[in-house]
Short mmCIF file of the C-alpha atoms (twelve columns), coordinates in Angstrom:
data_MODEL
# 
_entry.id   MODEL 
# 
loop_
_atom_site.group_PDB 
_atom_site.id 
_atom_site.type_symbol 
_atom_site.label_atom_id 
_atom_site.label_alt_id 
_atom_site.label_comp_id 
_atom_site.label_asym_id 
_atom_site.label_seq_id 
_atom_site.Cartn_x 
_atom_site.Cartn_y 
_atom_site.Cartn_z 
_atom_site.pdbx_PDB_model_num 
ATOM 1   C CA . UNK A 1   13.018 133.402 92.595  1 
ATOM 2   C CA . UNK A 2   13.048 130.600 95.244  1 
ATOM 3   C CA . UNK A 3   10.486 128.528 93.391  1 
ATOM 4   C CA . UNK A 4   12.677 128.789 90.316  1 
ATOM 5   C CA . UNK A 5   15.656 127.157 92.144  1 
ATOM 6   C CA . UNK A 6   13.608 124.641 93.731  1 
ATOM 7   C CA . UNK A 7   12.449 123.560 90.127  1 
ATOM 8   C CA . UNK A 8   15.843 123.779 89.351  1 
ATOM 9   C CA . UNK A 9   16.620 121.534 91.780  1 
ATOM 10  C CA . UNK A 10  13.687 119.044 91.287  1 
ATOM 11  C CA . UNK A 11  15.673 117.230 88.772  1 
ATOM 12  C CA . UNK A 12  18.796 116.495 91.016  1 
ATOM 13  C CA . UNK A 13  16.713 114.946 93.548  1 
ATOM 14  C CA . UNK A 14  14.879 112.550 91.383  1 
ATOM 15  C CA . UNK A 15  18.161 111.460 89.341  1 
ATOM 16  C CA . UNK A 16  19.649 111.413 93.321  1 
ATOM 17  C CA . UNK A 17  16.849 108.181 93.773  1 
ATOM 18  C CA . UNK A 18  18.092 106.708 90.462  1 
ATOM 19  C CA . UNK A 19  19.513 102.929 90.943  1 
ATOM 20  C CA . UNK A 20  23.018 102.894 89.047  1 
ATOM 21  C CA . UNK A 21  23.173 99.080  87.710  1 
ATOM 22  C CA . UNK A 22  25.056 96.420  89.757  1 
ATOM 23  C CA . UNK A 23  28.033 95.152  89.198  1 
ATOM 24  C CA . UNK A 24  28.640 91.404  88.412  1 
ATOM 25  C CA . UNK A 25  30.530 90.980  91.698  1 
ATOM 26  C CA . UNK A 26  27.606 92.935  93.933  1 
ATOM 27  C CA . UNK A 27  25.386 90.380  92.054  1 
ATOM 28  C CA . UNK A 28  27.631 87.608  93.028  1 
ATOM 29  C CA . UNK A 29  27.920 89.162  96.636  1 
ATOM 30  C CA . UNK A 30  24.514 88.962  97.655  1 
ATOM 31  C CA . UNK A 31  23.854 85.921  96.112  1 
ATOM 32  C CA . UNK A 32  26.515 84.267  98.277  1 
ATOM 33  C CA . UNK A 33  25.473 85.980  101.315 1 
ATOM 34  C CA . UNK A 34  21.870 84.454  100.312 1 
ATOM 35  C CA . UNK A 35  23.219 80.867  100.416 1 
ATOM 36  C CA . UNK A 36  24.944 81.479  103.177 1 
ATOM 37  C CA . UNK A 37  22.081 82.309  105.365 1 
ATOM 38  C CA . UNK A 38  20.099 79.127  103.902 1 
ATOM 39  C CA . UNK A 39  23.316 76.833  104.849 1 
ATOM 40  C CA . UNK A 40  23.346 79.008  108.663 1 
ATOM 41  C CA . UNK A 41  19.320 78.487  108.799 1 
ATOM 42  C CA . UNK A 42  19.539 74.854  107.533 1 
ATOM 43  C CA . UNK A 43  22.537 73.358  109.102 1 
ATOM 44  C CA . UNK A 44  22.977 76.224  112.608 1 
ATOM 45  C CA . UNK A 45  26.172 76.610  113.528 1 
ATOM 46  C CA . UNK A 46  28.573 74.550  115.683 1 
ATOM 47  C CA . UNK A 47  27.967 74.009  119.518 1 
ATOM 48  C CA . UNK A 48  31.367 75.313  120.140 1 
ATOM 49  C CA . UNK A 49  31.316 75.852  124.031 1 
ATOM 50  C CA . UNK A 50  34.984 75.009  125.587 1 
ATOM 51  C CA . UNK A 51  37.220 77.499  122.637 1 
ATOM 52  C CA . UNK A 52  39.780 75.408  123.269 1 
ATOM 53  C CA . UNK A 53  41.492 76.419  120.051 1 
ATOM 54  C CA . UNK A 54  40.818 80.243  120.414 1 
ATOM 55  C CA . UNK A 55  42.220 79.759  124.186 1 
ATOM 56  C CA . UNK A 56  45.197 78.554  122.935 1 
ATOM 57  C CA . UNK A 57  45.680 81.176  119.640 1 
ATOM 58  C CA . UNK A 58  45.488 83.368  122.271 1 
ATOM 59  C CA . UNK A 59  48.248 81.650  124.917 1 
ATOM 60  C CA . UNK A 60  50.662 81.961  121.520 1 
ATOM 61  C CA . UNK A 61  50.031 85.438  121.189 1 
ATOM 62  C CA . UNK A 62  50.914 86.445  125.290 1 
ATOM 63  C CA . UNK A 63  53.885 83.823  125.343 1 
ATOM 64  C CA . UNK A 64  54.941 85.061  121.746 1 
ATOM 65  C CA . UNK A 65  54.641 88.953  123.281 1 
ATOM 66  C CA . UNK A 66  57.814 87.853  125.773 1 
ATOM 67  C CA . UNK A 67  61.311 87.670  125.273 1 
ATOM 68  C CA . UNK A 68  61.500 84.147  125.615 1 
ATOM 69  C CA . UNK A 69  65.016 81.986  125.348 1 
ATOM 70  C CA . UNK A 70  64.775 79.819  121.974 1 
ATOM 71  C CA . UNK A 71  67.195 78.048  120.072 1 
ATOM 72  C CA . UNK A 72  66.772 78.411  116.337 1 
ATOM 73  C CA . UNK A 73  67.861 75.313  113.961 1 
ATOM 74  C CA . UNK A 74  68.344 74.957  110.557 1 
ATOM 75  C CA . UNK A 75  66.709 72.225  108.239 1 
ATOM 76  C CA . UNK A 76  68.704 70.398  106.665 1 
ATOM 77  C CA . UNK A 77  67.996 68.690  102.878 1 
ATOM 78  C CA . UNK A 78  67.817 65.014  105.137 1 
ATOM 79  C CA . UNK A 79  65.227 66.556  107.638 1 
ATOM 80  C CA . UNK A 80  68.406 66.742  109.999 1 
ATOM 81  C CA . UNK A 81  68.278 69.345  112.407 1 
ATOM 82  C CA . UNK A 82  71.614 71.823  112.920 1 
ATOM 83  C CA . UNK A 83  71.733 74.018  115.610 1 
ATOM 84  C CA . UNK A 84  72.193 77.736  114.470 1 
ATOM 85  C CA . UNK A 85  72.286 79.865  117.553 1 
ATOM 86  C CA . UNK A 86  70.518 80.723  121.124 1 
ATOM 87  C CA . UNK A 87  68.063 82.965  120.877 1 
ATOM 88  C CA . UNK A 88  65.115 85.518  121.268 1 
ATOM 89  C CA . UNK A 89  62.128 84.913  120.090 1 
ATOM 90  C CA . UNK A 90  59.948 82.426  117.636 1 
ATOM 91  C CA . UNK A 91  61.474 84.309  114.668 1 
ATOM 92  C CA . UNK A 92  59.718 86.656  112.471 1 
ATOM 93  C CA . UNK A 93  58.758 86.119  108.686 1 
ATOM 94  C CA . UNK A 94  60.579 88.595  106.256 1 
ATOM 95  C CA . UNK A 95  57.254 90.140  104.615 1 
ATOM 96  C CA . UNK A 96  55.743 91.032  107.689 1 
ATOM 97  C CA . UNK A 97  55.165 94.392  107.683 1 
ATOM 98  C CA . UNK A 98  55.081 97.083  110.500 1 
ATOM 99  C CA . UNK A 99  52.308 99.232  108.667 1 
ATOM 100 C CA . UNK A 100 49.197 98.268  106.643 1 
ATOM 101 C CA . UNK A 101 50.442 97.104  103.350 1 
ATOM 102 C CA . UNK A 102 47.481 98.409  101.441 1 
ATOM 103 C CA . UNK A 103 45.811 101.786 101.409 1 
ATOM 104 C CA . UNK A 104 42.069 101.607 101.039 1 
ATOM 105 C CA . UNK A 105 40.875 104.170 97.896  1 
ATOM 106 C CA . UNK A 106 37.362 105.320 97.156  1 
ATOM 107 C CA . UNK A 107 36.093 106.560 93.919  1 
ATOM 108 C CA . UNK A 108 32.926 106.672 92.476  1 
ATOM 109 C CA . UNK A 109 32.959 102.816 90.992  1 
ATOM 110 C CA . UNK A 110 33.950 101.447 94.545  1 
ATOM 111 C CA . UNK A 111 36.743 100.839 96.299  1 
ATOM 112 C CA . UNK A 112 39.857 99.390  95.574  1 
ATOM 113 C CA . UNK A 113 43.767 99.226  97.671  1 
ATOM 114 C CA . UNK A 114 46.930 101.054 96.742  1 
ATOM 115 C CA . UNK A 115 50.306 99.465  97.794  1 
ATOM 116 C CA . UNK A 116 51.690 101.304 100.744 1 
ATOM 117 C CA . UNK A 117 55.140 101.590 101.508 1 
ATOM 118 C CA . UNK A 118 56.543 100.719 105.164 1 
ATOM 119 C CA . UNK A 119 58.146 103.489 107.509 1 
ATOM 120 C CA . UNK A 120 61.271 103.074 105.715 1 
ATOM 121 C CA . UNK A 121 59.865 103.729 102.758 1 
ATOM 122 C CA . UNK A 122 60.491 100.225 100.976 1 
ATOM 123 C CA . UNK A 123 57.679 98.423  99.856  1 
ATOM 124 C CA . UNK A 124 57.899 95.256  101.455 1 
ATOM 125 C CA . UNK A 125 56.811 91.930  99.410  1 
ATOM 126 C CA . UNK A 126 53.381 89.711  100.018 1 
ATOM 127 C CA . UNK A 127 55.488 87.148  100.883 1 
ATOM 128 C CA . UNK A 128 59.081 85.862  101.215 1 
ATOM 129 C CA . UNK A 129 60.906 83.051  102.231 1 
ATOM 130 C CA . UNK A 130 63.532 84.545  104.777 1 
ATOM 131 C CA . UNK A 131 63.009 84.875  108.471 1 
ATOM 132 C CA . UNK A 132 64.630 87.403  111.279 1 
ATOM 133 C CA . UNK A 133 66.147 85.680  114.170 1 
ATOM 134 C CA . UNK A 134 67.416 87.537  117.368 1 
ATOM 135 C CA . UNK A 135 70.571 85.215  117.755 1 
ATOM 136 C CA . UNK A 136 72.179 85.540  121.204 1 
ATOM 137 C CA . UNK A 137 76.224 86.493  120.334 1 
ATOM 138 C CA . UNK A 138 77.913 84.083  122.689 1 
ATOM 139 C CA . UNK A 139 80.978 86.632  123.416 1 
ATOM 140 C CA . UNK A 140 78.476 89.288  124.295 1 
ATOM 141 C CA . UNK A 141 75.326 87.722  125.766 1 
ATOM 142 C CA . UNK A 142 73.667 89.996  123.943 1 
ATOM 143 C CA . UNK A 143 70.944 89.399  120.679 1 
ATOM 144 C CA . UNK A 144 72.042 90.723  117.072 1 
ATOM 145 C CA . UNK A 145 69.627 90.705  114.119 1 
ATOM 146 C CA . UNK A 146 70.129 87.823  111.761 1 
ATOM 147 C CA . UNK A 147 68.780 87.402  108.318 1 
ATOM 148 C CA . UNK A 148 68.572 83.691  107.218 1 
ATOM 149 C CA . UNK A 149 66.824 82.821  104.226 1 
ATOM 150 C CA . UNK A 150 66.176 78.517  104.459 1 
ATOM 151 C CA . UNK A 151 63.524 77.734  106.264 1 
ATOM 152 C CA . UNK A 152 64.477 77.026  110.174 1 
ATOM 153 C CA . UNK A 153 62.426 75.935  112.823 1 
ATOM 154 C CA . UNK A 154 62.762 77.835  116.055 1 
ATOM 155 C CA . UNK A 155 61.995 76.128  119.773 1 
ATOM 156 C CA . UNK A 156 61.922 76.775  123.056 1 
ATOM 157 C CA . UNK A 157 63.796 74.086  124.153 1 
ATOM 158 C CA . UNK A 158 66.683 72.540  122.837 1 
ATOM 159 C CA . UNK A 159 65.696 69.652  119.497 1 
ATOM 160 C CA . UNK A 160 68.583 67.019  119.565 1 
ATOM 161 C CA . UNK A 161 71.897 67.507  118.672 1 
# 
C-alpha cells in the first residue's frame, strides 16, 4: 500500500520541478538588473564620504517632528506673498495618508496591490492639491485645523510683508 501512494505521488513531485514560463516583465526584470550590474562593475559607484545631503534629509525630519512656530503665506497670482496666519508646523499635504494606501495581494500569477481605505474609512486620493495648516487663533493662542486648497508656502520665520 505505501509503495502505491508513493507512485502516486511520483508525478506531483516531478510536475513540482516543472519551470512555469516567464512573464514579459520577469524577462524585462532580470535583464535590467543585468545592465545594471555591468553599469555598477563598469562605472563603481560614487565616493560619497561626507552625506551631506542624507545629514540634512535627516535634520528636516527631527526639526519637522517638533512643534515649531511658522507663519504660513499664501501665493499670490503676481508671486506676492500674503500672510495667512501664525502657525504650527511646515503644513501637511492633503493625500497623505495615515495608513498604507495599498494592500499587497498574492495569487498564483504574482502579486499585485488593492486600494486600502484610511482609519476613517475614506479612501484618500494619490494626490491632491490642498494642504492642512495648524493656524494659531489669535483670540485663543491656541492652533485650529485649516484646510486651504492654493498652494502656500509655510516658514519659520516671518517672509516680508
Amino acid at each position: 500500500m505505501k509503495k502505491l501512494f508513493l507512485l502516486m505521488l511520483l508525478p506531483v513531485f516531478l510536475l513540482a520541478g516543472c519551470d512555469v514560463e516567464p512573464s514579459s516583465q520577469q524577462i524585462e526584470r532580470k535583464k535590467q538588473e543585468e545592465l545594471s550590474l555591468q553599469g555598477v562593475q563598469a562605472v563603481g559607484m560614487p565616493s560619497i564620504v561626507n552625506f551631506a545631503e542624507k545629514r540634512m534629509m535627516k535634520d528636516i525630519l527631527e526639526i519637522r517632528d517638533q512643534d515649531v512656530a511658522t507663519t504660513t503665506y499664501i501665493v499670490g497670482m503676481n508671486g506676492e506673498l500674503h500672510k495667512l496666519c501664525n502657525s504650527v508646523g511646515y503644513g501637511l499635504p492633503y493625500a497623505t495618508q495615515y495608513t498604507n494606501p495599498e494592500m499587497p495581494q498574492s495569487t498564483g500569477h504574482g502579486v499585485y496591490t488593492l486600494p486600502q481605505a484610511d482609519p476613517n474609512g475614506l479612501y484618500s486620493p494619490a494626490s491632491a492639491d490642498g494642504t492642512w495648516v495648524q493656524c494659531v487663533d489669535q483670540k485663543s493662542g491656541k492652533a485650529k485645523v485649516v484646510y486651504i486648497e492654493p498652494r502656500i508656502i509655510v516658514s519659520p520665520i516671518s517672509l516680508g510683508q
